[in-house]
C-alpha positions in Angstrom: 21.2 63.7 2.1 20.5 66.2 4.7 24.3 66.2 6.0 25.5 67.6 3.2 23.5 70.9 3.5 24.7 70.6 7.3 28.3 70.1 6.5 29.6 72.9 3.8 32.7 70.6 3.4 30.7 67.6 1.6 28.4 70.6 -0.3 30.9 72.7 -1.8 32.8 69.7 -3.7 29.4 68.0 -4.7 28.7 71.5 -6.5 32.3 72.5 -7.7 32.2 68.6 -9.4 28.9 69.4 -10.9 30.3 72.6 -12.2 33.3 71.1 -13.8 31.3 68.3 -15.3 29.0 70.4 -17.2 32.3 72.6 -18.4 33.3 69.4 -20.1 30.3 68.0 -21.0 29.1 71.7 -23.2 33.1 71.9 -23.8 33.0 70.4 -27.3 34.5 66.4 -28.8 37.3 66.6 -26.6 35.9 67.1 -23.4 32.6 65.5 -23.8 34.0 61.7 -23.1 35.5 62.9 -19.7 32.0 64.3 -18.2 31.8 61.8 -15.7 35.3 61.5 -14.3 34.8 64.4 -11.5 31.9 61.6 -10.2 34.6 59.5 -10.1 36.2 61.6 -8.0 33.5 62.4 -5.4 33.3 58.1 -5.2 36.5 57.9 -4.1 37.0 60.7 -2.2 34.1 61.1 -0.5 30.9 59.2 -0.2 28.2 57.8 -2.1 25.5 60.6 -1.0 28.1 63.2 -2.0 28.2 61.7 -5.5 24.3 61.3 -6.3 24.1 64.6 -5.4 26.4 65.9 -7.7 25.2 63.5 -10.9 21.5 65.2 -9.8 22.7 68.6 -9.6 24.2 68.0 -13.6 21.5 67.0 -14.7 19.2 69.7 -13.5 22.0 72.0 -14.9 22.0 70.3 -18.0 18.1 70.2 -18.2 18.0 73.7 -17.7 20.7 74.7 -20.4 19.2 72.0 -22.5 15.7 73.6 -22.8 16.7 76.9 -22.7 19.8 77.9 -24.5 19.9 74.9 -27.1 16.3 75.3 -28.4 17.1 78.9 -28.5 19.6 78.2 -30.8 17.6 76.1 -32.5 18.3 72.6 -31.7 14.4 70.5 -32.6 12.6 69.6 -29.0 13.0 65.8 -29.6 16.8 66.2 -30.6 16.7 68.4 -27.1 15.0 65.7 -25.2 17.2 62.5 -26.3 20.3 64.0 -25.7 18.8 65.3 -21.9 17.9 61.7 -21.7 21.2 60.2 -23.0 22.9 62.6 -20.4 20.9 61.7 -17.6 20.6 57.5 -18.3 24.5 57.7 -18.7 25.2 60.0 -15.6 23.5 57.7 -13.1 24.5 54.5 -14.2 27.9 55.6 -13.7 26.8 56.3 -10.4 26.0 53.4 -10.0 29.0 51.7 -10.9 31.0 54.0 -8.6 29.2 54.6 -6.1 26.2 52.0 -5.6 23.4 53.3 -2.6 23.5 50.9 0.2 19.5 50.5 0.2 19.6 49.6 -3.5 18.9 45.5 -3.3 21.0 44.3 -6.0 24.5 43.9 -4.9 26.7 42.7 -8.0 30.4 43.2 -7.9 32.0 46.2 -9.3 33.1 44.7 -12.3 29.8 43.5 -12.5 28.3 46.8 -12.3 30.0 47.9 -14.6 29.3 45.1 -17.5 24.8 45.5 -16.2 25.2 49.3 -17.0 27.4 49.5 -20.2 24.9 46.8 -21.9 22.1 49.0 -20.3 23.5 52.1 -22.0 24.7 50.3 -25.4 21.2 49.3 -25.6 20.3 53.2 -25.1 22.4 54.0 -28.2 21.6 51.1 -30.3 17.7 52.5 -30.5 18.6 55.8 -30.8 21.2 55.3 -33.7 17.8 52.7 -35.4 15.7 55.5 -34.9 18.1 58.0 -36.3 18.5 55.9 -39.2 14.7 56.2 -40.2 15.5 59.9 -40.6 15.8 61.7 -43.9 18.6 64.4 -42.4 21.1 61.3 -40.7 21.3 60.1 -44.1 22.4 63.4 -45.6 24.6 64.3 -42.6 26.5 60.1 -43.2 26.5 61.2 -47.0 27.9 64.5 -46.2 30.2 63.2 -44.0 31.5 60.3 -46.5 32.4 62.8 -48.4 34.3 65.2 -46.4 36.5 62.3 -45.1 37.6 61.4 -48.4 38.9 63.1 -51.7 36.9 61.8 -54.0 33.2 61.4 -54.0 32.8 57.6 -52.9 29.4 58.7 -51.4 28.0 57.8 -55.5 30.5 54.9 -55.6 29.5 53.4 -52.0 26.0 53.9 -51.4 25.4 55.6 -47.8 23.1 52.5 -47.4 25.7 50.0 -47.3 28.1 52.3 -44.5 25.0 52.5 -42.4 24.3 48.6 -42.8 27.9 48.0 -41.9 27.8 50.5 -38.9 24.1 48.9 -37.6 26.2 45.8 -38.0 29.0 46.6 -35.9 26.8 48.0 -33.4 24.4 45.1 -32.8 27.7 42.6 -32.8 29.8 44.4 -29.7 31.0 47.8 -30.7 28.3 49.8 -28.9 28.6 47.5 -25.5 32.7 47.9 -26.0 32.3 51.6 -26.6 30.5 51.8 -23.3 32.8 49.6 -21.1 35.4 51.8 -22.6 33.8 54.8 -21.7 32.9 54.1 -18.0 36.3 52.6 -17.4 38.3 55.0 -18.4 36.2 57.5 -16.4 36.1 55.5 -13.2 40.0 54.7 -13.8 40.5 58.8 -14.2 38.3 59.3 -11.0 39.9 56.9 -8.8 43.6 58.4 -10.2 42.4 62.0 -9.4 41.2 60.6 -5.8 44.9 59.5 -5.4 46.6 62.6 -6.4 44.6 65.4 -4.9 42.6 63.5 -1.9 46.3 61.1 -1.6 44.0 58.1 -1.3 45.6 55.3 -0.6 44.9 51.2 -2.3 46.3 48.6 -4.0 46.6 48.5 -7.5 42.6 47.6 -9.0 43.0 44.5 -10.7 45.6 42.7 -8.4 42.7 40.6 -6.5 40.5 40.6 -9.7 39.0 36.6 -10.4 36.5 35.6 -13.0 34.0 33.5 -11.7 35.2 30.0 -13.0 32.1 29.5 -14.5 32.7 32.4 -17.3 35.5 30.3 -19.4 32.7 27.4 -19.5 30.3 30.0 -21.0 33.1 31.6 -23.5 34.0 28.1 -25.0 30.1 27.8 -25.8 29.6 31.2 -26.8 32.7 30.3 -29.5 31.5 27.1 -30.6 27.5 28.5 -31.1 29.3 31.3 -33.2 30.5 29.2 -35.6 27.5 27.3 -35.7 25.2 30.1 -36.4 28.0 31.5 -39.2 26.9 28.5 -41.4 23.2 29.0 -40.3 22.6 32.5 -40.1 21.0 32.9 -37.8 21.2 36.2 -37.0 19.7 37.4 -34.0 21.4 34.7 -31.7 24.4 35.7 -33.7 24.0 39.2 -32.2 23.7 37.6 -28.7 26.3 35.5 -28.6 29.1 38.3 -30.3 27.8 40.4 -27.0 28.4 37.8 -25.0 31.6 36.8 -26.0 32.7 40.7 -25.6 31.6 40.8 -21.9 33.6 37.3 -21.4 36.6 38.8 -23.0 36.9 42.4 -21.1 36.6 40.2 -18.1 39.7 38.0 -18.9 41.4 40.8 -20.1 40.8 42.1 -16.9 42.2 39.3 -15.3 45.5 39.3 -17.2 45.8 42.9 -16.1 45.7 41.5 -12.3 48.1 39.1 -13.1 50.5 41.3 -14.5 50.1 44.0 -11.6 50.5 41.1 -9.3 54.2 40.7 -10.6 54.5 43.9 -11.3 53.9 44.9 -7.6 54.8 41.6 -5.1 58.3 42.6 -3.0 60.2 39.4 -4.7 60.1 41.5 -8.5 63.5 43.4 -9.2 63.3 47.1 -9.8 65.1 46.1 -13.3 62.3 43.7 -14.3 59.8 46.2 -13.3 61.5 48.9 -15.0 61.5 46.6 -18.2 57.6 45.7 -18.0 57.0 49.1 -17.7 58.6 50.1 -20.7 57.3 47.3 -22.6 53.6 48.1 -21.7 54.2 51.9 -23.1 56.0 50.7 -26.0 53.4 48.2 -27.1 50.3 50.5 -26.0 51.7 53.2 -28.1 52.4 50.8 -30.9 49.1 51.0 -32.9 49.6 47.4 -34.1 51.4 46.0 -31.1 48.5 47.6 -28.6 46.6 44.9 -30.2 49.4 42.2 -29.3 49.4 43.4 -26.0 45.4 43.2 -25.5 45.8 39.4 -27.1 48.3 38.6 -24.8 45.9 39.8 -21.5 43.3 37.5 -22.7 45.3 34.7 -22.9 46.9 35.0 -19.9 43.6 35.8 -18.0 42.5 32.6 -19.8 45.4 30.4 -18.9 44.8 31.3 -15.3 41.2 29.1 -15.1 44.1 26.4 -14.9 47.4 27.6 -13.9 47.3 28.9 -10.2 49.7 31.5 -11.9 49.0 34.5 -9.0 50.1 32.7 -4.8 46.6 33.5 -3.6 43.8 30.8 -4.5 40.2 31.9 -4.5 38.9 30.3 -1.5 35.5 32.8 -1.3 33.9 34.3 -4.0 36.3 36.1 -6.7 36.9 39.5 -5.8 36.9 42.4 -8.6 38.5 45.6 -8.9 36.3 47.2 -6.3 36.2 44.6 -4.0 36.1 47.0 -1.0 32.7 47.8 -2.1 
């Protein structure tokens, strides 16, 4: 850590990443979900010391405008205090994923990383959306905000109770893991596409040497079967489990049929026609909001196919590489 005080080079873009990460972090809805992307940068520009220094040097900013200007403004000290805490929890675990300290003992995979911190930080915002439901002034702000989305009053129609049952619901069964693989992969994606641009960093494509362990489509096939069986059981809490589990087995097939098609999209032997073609067909059906879905089916299935089908030239001969195999 002492190198980067000795070397102004690795300080000032620690501290200029810091500064632009609390600019869209404070910079309202539409900047908020990109906070992390400038650590994503430092990862793969720079090194890993550069990049804890930066996610400290947030969060002391943050802390400091935190408990200072919000509770100034009013903002209660345990509303001040969880969203420090959310912050900070979220900040390092990305971190983590990107850019993983040598002297830390568990070495998992980068895709791997990724899925042990987004459960870590869905479990984060699963207590803090129970405990928020326990409060008196969430369940005026839902009805309040029932209403505003709608032109009629279907707060008095559909009780509040039942839209915070349904959203504890599809919390507990996936959405808040999803929501946080989402949000760390499209930060570390941005981070890694910055790094190329402005550093000219240089790799192949992320997902081209991405394997599942075989193992996983053994444990996706139960996870399926014990979901049906605890459908006519209900069994609830294993219910819970095992829709988790079958989201982290999907994003990681899904994965896998994204390395497939990169692999095809990318080998010498593709024309620049069929390439052309894919291309267009990717953006047509991403921006498709019914055919995005098609498309996302279509990556699991192929990801899934490929436990049997040695579809991609290179067999797995160690242990399956994942997008950040060079870590």
């Amino acid at each position: 850590m002492l190198s980067l005080f000795r070397d102004k080079k690795l300080l000032i873009p620690a501290i200029i990443a810091a500064g632009i990460a609390t600019l869209l972090l404070r910079g309202g809805i539409l900047t908020v979900f990109f906070f992390m992307v400038p650590l994503g940068f430092l990862a793969y520009s720079y090194n890993y010391r550069v990049t804890w220094f930066s996610a400290l040097l947030l969060n002391i900013v943050n802390f400091v405008y935190t408990f200072t200007l919000r509770l100034s403004q009013g903002v209660p000290l345990q509303i001040g205090m969880a969203d420090f805490f959310t912050i900070a929890v979220l900040t390092f675990l990305f971190t983590w994923i990107v850019a993983p300290p040598p002297f830390i003992p568990l070495k998992a995979p980068g895709a791997f990383r990724l899925i042990l911190a987004s459960v870590a930080a869905a479990l984060l915002f699963i207590i803090i959306f129970l405990r928020q439901m326990a409060e008196p002034a969430f369940y005026d702000q839902v009805a309040a905000l029932t209403n505003t989305l709608f032109t009629y009053n279907f707060a008095d129609e559909f009780f509040v109770e039942e839209i915070l049952y349904l959203m504890q619901n599809i919390m507990l069964r996936g959405g808040s893991l999803l929501s946080c693989i989402i949000l760390f992969f499209i930060s570390r994606h941005l981070g890694l596409i910055a790094a190329r641009i402005f550093r000219k960093e240089k790799g192949k494509p992320v997902f081209i040497s991405f394997h599942v362990y075989p193992v996983f489509i053994w444990i996706f096939s139960l996870t399926l079967l014990l979901l049906v069986f605890t459908s006519f059981t209900g069994l609830i809490i294993p219910e819970i489990l095992l829709w988790n589990i079958l989201i982290i087995c999907a994003m990681l097939y899904i994965a896998q049929g994204m390395g497939i098609l990169q692999f095809f999209m990318t080998r010498s032997g593709t024309s620049p026609i069929l390439r052309l073609a894919l291309m267009v067909i990717i953006i047509v059906f991403i921006i498709s909001t019914v055919l995005n879905t098609v498309l996302i089916a279509a990556l699991l299935l192929l990801g899934i196919v490929e436990n049997w089908l040695p579809i991609r030239k290179a067999g797995i001969k160690e242990p399956p590489s994942t997008p950040e195999a060079e870590d």
